[in-house]
C-alpha positions in Angstrom: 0.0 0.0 0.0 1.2 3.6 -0.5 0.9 6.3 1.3 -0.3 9.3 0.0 2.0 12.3 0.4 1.0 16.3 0.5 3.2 17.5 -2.3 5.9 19.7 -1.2 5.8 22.5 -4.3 5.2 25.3 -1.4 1.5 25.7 -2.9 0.0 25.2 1.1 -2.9 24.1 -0.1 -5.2 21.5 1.3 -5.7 17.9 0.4 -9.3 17.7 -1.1 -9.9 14.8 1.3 -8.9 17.0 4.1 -11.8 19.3 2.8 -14.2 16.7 2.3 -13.8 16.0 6.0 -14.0 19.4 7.2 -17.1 19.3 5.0 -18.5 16.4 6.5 -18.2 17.4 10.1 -22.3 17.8 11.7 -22.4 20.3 14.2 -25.0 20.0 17.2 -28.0 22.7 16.6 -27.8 26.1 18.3 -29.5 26.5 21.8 -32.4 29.4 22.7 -33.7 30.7 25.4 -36.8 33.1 26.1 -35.9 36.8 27.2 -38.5 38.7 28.9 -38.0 42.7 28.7 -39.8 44.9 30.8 -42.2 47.7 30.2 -44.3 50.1 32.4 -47.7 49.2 31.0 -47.7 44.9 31.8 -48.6 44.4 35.1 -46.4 42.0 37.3 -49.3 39.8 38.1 -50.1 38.9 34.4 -46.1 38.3 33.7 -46.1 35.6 36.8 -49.6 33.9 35.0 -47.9 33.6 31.8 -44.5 32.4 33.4 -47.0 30.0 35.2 -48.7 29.4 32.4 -46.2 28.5 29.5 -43.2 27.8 31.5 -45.2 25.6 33.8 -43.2 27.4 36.8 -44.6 27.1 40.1 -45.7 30.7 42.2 -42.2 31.2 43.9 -40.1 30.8 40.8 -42.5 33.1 38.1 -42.2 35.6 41.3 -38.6 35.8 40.9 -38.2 35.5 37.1 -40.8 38.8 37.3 -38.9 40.0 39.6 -35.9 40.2 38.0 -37.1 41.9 34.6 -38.1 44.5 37.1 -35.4 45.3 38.6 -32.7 44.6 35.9 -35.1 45.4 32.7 -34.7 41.5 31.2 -34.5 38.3 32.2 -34.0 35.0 31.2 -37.7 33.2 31.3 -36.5 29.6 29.9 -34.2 27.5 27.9 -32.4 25.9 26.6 -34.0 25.3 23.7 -34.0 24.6 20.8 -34.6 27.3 18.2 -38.7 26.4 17.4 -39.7 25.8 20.8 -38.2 28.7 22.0 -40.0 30.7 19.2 -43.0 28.9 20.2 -43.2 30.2 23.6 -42.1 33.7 23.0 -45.3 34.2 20.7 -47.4 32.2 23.1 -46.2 34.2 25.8 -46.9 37.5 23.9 -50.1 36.2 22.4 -51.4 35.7 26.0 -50.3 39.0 26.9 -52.1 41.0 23.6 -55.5 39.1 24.0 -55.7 40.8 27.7 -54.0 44.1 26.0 -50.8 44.6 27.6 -47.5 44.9 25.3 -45.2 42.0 27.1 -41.9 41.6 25.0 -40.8 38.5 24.9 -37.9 37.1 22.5 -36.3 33.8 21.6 -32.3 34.6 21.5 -29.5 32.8 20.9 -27.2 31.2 23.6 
C-alpha cells in the first residue's frame, strides 16, 4: 500500500480529502432561550400567570423570574431550547399578553 504524500511544491494548499472532512463534520444545533424585557404598561401579576402558564413554573419561581425583569429590565424566562420551541413560547407568551391588551416583550435569542 502507498501512502499518499501532500506535495511539497510550497502551494499550502489543502488535500481535497482534508476538505471533504471538514465538509463532513455535523455540528450540534444552536440553543435558545426566552428573554422577557420589561415595560411600564404589563402588570407584574399577568407576567407571573404567563410564566406559570407556558413555563409551567410554580408561584415562587414566576415571582422571581418577574422580579428580575423588574429590577434589571430583562431576564431569562426559559431554555435551553431549541430554536422552534423557544419561538413557540415567546409568541405564546406575547399572544397571551395581547388578547388581555398589555404589550409584554418577549424574545427567543440565541445562547
Amino acid at each position: 500500500m502507498s501512502k499518499k504524500k501532500k506535495s511539497s511544491s510550497g502551494a499550502g494548499g489543502t488535500d481535497l480529502l482534508d476538505k471533504e472532512k471538514a465538509k463532513n463534520k455535523v455540528k450540534p444545533p444552536s440553543k435558545y432561550q426566552v428573554v422577557f424585557y420589561n415595560d411600564d404598561f404589563t402588570p407584574m401579576q399577568l407576567v407571573v400567570i404567563i410564566l406559570m402558564d407556558v413555563f409551567r413554573y410554580n408561584v415562587d419561581k414566576s415571582s422571581s423570574i418577574m422580579m428580575e425583569v423588574h429590577q434589571k429590565d430583562r431576564a431569562i424566562a426559559g431554555g435551553p431550547y431549541s430554536k422552534e420551541i423557544s419561538e413557540t413560547k415567546a409568541n405564546k407568551c406575547i399572544d397571551v399578553a395581547r388578547s388581555m391588551g398589555y404589550p409584554l416583550l418577549a424574545k427567543s435569542e440565541k445562547v
